[in-house]
N, C-alpha and C positions, 0 to 999 in steps of 0.2 A: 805350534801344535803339529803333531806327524801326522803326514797324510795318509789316510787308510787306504787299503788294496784287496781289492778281492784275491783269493786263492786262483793261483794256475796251476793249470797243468800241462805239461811237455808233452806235445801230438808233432809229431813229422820234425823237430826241429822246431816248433812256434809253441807259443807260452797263450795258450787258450784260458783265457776267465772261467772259472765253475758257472754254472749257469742259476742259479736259485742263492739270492742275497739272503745271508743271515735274519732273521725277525724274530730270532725266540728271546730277543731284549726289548721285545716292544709288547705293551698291551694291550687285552680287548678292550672295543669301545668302538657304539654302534657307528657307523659307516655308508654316507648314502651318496650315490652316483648318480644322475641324470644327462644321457647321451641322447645326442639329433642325428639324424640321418634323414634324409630328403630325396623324394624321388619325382621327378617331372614326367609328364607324360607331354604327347604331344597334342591331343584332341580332347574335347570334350565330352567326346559319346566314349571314351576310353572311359574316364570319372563315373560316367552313369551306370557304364557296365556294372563298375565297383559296386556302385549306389545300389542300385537294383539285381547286383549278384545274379547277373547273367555271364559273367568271364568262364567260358567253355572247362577251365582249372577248377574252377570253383570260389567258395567264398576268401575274398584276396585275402581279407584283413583276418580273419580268424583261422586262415591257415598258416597266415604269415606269423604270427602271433604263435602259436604252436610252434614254427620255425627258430622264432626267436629264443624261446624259451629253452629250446635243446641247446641253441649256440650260446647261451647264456653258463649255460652248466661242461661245457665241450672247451670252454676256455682254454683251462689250465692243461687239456691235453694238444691245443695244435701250438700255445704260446708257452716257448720252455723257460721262460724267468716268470712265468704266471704262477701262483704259488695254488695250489687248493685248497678252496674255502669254503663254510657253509653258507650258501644263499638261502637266506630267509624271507625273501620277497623280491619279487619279479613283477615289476608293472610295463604293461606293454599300450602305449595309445598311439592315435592316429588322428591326424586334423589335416580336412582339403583346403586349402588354398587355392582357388584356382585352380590351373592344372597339376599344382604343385600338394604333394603330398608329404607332411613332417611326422616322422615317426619321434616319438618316444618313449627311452626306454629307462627305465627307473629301477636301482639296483639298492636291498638293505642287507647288511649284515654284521652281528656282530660278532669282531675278531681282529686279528693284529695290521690287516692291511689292508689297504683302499681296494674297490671295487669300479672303479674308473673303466678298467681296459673291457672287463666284462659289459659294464653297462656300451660303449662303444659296439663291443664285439654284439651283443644280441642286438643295437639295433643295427648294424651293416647287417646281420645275418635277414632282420627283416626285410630292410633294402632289396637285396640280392632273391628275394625269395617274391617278393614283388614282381621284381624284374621280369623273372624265370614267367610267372605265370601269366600275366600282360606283353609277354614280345610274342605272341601268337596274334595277338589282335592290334597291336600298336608297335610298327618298327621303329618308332623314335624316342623307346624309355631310357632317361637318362638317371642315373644317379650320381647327383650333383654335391654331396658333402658329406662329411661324418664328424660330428666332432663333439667335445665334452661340454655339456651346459656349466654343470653344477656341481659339485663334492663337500664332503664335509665329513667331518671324525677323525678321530687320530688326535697325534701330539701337535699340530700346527693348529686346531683349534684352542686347544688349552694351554696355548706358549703366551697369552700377552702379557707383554711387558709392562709389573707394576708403574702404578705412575707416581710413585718418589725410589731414590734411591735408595735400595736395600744395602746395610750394614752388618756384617757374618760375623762371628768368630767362632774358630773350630778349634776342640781341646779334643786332644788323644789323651783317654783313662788307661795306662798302663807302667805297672810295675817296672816292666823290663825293659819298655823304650825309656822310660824316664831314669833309667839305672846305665843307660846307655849298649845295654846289654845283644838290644833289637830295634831294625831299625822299620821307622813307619813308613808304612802305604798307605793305610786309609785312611788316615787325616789328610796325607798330600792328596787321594782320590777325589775327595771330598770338595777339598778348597780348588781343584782345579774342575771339577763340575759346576760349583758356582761361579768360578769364574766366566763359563760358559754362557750362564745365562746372566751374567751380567751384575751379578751380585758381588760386591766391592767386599771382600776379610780384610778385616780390619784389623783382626792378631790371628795367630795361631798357632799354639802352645800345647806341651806337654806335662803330664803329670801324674803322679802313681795313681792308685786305685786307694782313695784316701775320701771316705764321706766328706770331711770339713772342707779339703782344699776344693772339692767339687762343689761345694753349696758356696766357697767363696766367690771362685767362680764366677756362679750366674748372679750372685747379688752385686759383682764387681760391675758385670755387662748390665744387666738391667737398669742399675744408676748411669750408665754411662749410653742410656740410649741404643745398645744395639739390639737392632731388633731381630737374627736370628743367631740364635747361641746352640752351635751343635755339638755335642760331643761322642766320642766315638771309640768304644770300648766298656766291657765291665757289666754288659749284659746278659751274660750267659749265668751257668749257676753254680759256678766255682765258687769256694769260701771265699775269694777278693775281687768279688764279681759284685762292687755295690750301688753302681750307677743310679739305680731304679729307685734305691730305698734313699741316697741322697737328694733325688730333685722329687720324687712323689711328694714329702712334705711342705715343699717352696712352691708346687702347681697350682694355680689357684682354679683354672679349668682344664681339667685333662678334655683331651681330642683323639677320643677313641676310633674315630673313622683313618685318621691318618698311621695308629697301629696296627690298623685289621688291613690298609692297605700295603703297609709294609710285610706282614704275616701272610696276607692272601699269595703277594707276588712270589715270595720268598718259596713259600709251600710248594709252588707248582716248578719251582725249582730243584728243591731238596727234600726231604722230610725232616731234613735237621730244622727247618726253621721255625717250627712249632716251639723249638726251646730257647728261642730268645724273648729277652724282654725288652724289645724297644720300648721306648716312652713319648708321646708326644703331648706337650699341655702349653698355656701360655701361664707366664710368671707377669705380670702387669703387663704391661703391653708386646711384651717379647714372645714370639715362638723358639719353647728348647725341644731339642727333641735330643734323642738318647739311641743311637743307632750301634749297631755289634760294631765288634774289632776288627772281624777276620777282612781282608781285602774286599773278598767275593759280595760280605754280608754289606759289607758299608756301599761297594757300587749298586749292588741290586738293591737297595735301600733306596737309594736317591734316585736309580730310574722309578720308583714305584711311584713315585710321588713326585717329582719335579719334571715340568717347571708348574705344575697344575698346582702345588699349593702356595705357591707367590702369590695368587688369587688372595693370598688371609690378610696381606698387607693393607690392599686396597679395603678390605673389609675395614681394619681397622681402623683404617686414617680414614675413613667414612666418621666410623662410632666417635671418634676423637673431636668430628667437625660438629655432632651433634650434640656434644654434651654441653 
């Protein structure tokens, strides 16, 4: 596989990295962060001060808290690969320990990228604002860590790998590759995304835009055990665009959630892609799905949806143990 690179640019003679990584091929999907930050004092009558909100500053925890919350939102402008995002919730607590004070700071949002650096960032900021207000009365505050509890959202939550091997085959519907006339990208796109996650093609063939040979097809693969049969072309609305009307008959459950996800992604991409007809249903125990031709539609296809609908395997081979 080639290894990717971010864009430079030429400064003085030196090949500088752009500073803000691509993300508009990644999905929303909610996001939550929980960061520690820790601050020791040295005395006890320092903690009561707190306790009983005598610190000459004022109330520690509810100022600091207010501190936090600015540095929570001020991210993206002191850290330049932080991207801006909406923060949807902001939890700030505090627990004494002994001398020892654990701040936490609890970050939701939903959008394309983790909220990690933010949740760190608002609680140092409370840290630091601690600090500030307690070294009038206690010369020995220390803050002693920072670091990330917890995260969770994104695509490494929805990547687990089914637990049997998956079996592919990917058929490009087209006239003109199959006439040798043009030649394919998004069948090759396609079979090397699965490769990615680990999903074994098992063929992968071409073929005009022909109702029968498409329905031979998936009744070829369905006898023969493979459990995901993609194909890819013939859903637009050209007169020899007939992908939809050959496997809609052979579906025995369409899976309209896995089209409205292909459509949704697509949308906020183009407005063209309101006029595709992906298909996605199971034929006995196979997932077919029916993805566009064009390069663009077949990759943003399979980001829309994978590796999170490998999840249907396991479904399956569940229903299979039960019957």
């Amino acid at each position: 596989m080639a290894k990717k690179f971010l864009k430079t640019t030429l400064i003085n003679g030196k090949l500088i990295p752009d500073q803000m990584v691509d993300i508009t091929h990644k999905q929303n999907s909610l996001r939550i962060a929980t960061a520690e930050a820790c601050v020791k004092v040295s005395q006890m009558k320092t903690i009561l001060a707190i306790q009983n909100k005598t610190v000459p500053k004022g109330d520690v925890f509810e100022v600091s808290r207010v501190a936090g919350l600015l540095g929570v939102k001020k991210t993206p402008e002191l850290l330049p690969d932080c991207h801006p995002l909406p923060i949807e919730f902001t939890g700030i607590s505090f627990e004494i320990e002994g001398l020892t004070i654990r701040i936490h700071c609890t970050i939701k949002t939903i959008y394309k990228t983790g909220v990690e650096v933010e949740a760190m960032h608002g609680a140092s900021i409370v840290a630091l604002n601690i600090y500030d207000m307690l070294k009038p009365i206690d010369k020995g505050v220390e803050i002693q860590q920072i670091r990330l509890l917890s995260k969770r959202g994104g695509k490494s939550d929805f990547s687990k790998k089914p637990q049997q091997t998956i079996q592919a085959a990917v058929i490009v519907c087209s006239d003109s590759v199959s006439a040798g006339k043009k030649e394919d990208r998004s069948g090759k796109l396609i079979v090397e995304t699965l490769q990615q996650w680990n999903v074994k093609v098992a063929e992968y063939s071409v073929i005009p835009d022909e109702v029968e040979q498409i329905q031979e097809k998936v009744k070829h693969y369905t006898d023969e055990g493979i459990s995901l049969i993609i194909f890819t072309g013939g859903t637009g609305l050209s007169p020899r665009d007939q992908t939809p009307e050959a496997l809609l008959p052979l579906i025995d459950r369409e899976i309209q959630g896995i089209e409205e996800a292909i459509r949704n992604y697509g949308q906020q991409r183009t407005p063209y892609a309101m006029l595709s007809r992906s298909v996605a249903g199971m034929v006995k125990d196979s997932l077919v799905l029916a993805l566009p031709g064009s390069t663009s539609g077949a990759k943003e296809s399979m980001l829309a949806i994978f590796p999170a609908v490998l999840h249907l395997f396991d479904i399956v081979k569940g229903k299979q143990h039960n019957k």
